[in-house]
N, C-alpha and C positions, 0 to 999 in steps of 0.2 A: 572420647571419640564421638564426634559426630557425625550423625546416620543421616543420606541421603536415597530418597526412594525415586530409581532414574531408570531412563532410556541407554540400555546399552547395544550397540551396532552390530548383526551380524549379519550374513548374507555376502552378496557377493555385490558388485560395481555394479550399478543401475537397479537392482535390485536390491532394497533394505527389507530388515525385516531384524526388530525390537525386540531385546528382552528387557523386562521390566523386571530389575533388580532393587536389592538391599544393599548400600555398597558404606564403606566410609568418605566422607567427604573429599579425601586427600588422596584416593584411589584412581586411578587412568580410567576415561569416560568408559572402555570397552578391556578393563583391566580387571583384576581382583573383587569381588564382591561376594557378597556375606551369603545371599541367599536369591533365589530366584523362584521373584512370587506370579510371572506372568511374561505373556506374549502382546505383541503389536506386530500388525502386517498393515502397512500403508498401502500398500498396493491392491487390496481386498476392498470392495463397495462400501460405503459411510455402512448402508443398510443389513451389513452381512453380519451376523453375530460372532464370525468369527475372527473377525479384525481385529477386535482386544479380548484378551481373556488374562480373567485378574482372579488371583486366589484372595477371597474377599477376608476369611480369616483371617491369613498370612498379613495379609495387608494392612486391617485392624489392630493386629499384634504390636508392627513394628510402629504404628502411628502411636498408639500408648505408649511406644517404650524412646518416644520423641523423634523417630525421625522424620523428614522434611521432604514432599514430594517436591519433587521442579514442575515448572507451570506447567507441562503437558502429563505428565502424570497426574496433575491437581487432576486435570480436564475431567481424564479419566476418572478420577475416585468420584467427580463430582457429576457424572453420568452414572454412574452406581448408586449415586446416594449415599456415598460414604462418607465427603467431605465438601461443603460450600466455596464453590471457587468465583470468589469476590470480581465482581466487572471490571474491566480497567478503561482508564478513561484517556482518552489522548486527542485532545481537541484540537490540535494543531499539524496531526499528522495529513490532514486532506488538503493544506495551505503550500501553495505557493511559495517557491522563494524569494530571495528578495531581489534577485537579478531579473528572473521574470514577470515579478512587479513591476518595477524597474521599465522592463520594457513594454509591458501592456500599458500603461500608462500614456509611456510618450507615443507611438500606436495612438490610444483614445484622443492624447491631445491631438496629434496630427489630422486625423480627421474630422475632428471638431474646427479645424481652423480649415480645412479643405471648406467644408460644409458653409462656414460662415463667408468667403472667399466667394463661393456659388452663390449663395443666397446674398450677397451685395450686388452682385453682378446681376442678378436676374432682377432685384430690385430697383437696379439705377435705370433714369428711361433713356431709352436708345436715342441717341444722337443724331439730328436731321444730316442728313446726307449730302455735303457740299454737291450742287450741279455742276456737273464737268466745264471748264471752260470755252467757250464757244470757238474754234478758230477761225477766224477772218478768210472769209472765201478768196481766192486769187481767180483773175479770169482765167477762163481758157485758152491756153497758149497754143498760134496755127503753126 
């Protein structure tokens, strides 16, 4: 049996509020569970001590006896000092995709070809100004 140390959901709609359980792996997220070593209230200030409360023993216990927290529970143990919760790296998560690549691009070229358009025209020298053609005066008719 594999032991998982999770966030189970209780509370009502718009309002959650976590117990941090001992469950087995194969258990319904807010189902059957072994033991219940703690509280989470998301809706409580980062700064309020009483937003997670974790029975550090309890929690020690089942970590020896192999179970596996899920990554917000690591968070947890590793705000305790209980367990090191390894950085994750995801260097591609702030990028663009390729459709909006795509279109900044042709975007940069277009204006780039606007600009060069401008700067030929302000470069070329303006062209002397044909003088209008004179018309042939007619005398005054009495």
């Amino acid at each position: 049996m594999s032991l998982k140390i999770r966030l189970a959901r209780a509370g009502v709609k718009k309002r959650p509020y976590y117990r941090i359980v001992v469950a087995d792996s194969k258990s319904p997220r807010d189902g059957r569970y072994i033991e219940k070593i703690g509280t989470y209230d998301p809706l409580l200030p980062k700064d309020q001590g009483e937003r997670v409360r974790l029975d550090k023993e309890r929690a020690q216990h089942w970590l020896l006896h192999g179970a596996q927290p899920t990554d917000r529970v690591l968070r947890f143990l590793d705000a305790a000092g209980m367990r090191k919760r390894a950085a994750r790296s995801n260097p591609q998560k702030g990028q663009s995709g390729k459709k909006r690549v795509e279109r900044e691009e042709a975007k940069r070229a277009a204006a780039e070809e606007k600009a060069k358009a401008a700067a030929e025209v302000a470069a070329a020298p303006p062209e002397p100004a044909e003088p209008a053609p004179a018309e042939p005066e007619q005398p005054a008719v009495e």
